[in-house]
matplotlib code that plots the C-alpha trace (Angstrom):
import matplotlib.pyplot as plt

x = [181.7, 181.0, 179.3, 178.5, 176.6, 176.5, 173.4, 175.2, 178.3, 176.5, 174.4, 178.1, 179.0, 181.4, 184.7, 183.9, 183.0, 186.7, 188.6, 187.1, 187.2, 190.4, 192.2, 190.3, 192.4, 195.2, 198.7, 199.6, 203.1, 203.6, 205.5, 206.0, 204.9, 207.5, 205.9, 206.7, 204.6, 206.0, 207.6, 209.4, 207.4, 207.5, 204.7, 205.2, 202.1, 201.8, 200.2, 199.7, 197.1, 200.4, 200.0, 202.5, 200.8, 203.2, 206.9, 207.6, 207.4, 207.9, 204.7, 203.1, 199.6, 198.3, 195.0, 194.3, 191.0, 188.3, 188.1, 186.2, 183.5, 186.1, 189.4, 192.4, 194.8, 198.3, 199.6, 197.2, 197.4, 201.2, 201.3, 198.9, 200.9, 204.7, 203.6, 206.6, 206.5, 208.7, 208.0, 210.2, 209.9, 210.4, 211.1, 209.2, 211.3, 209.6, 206.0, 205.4, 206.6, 205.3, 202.0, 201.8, 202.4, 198.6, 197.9, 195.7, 199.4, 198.4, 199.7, 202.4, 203.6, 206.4, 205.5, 209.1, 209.9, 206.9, 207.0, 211.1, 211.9, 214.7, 214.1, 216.9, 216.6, 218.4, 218.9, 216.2, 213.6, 211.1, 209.7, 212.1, 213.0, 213.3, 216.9, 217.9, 215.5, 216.5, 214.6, 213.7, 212.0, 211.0, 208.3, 206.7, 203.1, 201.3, 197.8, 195.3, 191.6, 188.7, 187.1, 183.2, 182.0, 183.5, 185.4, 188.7, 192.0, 194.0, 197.3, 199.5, 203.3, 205.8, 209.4, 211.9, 214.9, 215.5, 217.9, 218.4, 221.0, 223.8, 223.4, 219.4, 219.0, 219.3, 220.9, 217.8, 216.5, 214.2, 214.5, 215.3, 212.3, 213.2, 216.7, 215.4, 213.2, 210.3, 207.2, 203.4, 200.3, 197.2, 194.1, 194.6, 196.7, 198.4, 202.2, 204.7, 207.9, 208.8, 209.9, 211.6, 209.9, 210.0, 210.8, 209.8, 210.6, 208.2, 205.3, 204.5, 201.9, 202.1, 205.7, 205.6, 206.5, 210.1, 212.3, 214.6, 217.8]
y = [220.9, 223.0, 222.1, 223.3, 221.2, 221.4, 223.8, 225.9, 226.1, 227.6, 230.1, 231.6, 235.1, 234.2, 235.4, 233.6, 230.7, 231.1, 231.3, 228.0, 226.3, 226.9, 226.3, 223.5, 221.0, 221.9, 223.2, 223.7, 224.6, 227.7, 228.4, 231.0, 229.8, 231.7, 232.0, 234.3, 234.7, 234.4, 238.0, 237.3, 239.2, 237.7, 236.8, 235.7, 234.5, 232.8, 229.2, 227.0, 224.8, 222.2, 218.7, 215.4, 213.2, 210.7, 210.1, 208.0, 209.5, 212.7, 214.8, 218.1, 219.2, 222.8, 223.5, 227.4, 229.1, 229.9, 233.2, 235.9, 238.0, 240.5, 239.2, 237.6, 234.8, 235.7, 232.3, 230.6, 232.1, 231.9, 228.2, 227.6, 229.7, 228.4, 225.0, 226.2, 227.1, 226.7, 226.6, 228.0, 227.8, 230.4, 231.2, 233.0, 236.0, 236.9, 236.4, 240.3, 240.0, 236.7, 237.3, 240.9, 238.4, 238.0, 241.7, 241.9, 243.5, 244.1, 241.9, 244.3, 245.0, 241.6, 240.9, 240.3, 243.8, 244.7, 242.5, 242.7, 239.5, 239.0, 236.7, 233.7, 232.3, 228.7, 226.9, 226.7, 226.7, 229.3, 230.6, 232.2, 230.7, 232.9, 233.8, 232.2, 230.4, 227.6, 225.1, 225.7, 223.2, 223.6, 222.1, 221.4, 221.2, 217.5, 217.9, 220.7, 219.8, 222.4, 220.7, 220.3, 220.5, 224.0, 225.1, 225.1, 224.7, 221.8, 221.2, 218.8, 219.3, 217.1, 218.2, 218.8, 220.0, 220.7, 223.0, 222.7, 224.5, 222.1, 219.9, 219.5, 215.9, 213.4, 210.1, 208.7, 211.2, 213.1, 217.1, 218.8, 220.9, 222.8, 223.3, 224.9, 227.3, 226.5, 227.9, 226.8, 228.6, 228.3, 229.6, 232.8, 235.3, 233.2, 232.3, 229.9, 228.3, 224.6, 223.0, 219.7, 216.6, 213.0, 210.3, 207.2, 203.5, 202.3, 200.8, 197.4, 195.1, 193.6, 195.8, 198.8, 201.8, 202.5, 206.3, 206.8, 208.4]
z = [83.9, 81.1, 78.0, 74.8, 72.6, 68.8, 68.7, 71.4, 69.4, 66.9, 68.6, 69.6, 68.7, 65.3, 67.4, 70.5, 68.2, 66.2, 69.5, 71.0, 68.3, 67.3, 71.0, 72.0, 69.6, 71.4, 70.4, 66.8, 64.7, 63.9, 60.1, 58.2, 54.5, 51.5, 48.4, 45.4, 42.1, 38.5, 38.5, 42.1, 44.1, 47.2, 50.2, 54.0, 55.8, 59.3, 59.3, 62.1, 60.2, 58.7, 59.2, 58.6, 55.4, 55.0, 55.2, 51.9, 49.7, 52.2, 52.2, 54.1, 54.1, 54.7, 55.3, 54.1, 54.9, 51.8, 50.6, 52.2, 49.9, 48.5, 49.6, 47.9, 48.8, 48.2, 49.3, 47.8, 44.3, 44.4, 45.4, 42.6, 40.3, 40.9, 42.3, 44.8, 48.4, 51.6, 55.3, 58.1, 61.5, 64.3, 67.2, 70.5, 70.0, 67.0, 67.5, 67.1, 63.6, 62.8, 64.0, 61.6, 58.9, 58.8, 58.1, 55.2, 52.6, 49.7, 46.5, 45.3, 49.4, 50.5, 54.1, 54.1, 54.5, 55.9, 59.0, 59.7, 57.8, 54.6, 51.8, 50.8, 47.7, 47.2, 43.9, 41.9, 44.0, 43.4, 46.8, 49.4, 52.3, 55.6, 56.3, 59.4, 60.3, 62.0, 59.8, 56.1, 53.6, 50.8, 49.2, 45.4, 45.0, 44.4, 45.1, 45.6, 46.3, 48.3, 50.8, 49.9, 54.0, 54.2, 51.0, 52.7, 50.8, 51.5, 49.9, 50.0, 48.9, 48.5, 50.4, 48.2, 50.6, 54.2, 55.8, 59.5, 62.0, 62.2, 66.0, 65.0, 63.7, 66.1, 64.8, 64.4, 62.4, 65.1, 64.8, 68.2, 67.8, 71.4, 70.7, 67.3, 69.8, 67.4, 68.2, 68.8, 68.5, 70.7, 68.6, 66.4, 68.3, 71.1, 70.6, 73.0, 73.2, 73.1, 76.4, 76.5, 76.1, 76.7, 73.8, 74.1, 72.4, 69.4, 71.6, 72.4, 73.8, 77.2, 77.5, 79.4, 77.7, 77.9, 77.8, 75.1, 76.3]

ax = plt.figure().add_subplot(projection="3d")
ax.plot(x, y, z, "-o")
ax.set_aspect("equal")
plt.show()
């Protein structure tokens, strides 16, 4: 089979490098992440790089790349700004749009408009949520730290609210992730729809593993 070793890996042209590495985890959630500075002037950015932290208290990592020589962050700067931010999902239907999300706007242009998108505001929360999109939550800053083996971003929010299409939430409390047509991202430029999965029973020793449903 084929191999690369670490030394190979390296030796890679940087884009073959990027899209390797960044398929070869597998599939990843695609959200859009709302922010908005100060003033209100808002910013939409695809991120697939969102991972589950804990569940009490309820908390959301996001890993955000370091800065290039000469670019800016929106997100980032907004997140730190507010200490407010929200993630939506999507669905397949919109990858165009999503995906032109991470066009290099600048600050004073709103991806909302930009990339076919309109802001909803809720409360007192202060980063807009994507209008109709099927899930919405919204999230307060907790912790920020830059990662010393590469100086990426990671931070980790705490979720303040979720909104979901009604018929979501299972009684158990499991999202219907397919029947909110969420999306999932292979690499950098690769979009594709859920398909329905299989749930299973909290596993056991010595019993065999057993369908829910």
């Amino acid at each position: 089979m084929p191999h690369w070793s670490h030394t190979d890996i390296l030796a890679l042209p940087n884009r073959y490098r990027a899209n390797l590495i960044n398929t070869v985890a597998g599939f990843k959630p695609v959200l859009l992440v709302g922010t908005a500075n100060d003033a209100r002037a808002t910013n939409l950015a695809v991120f697939s790089n969102v991972l589950h932290i804990g569940a009490s208290p309820p908390l959301i990592g996001l890993l955000i790349r370091p800065n290039p020589e000469g670019t800016q962050r929106h997100t980032l700067d907004n997140i730190l700004d507010t200490e407010h931010y929200t993630l939506n999902h999507v669905s397949i239907e919109q990858a165009a749009n999503v995906h032109y999300t991470s066009a290099r706007f600048c600050r004073d242009q709103s991806e909302f408009s930009a990339c076919g998108f309109d802001e909803q505001w809720r409360g007192d929360h202060r980063a807009p949520y994507v209008a109709k999109a099927p899930i919405q939550i919204g999230m307060v800053l907790v912790e920020h730290q830059t990662l010393a083996v590469n100086q990426t971003h990671l931070v980790i929010g705490s979720v303040s609210d979720i909104y979901t299409e009604e018929g979501l939430v299972s009684d158990d409390g499991a999202v219907n992730l397919t029947e909110a047509r969420s999306t999932v991202a292979s690499g950098l430029d690769s979009y594709h729809s859920v398909s329905e999965g299989n749930r299973f029973e909290y596993a056991k020793p010595n019993q065999p593993p057993r369908r829910k449903g």
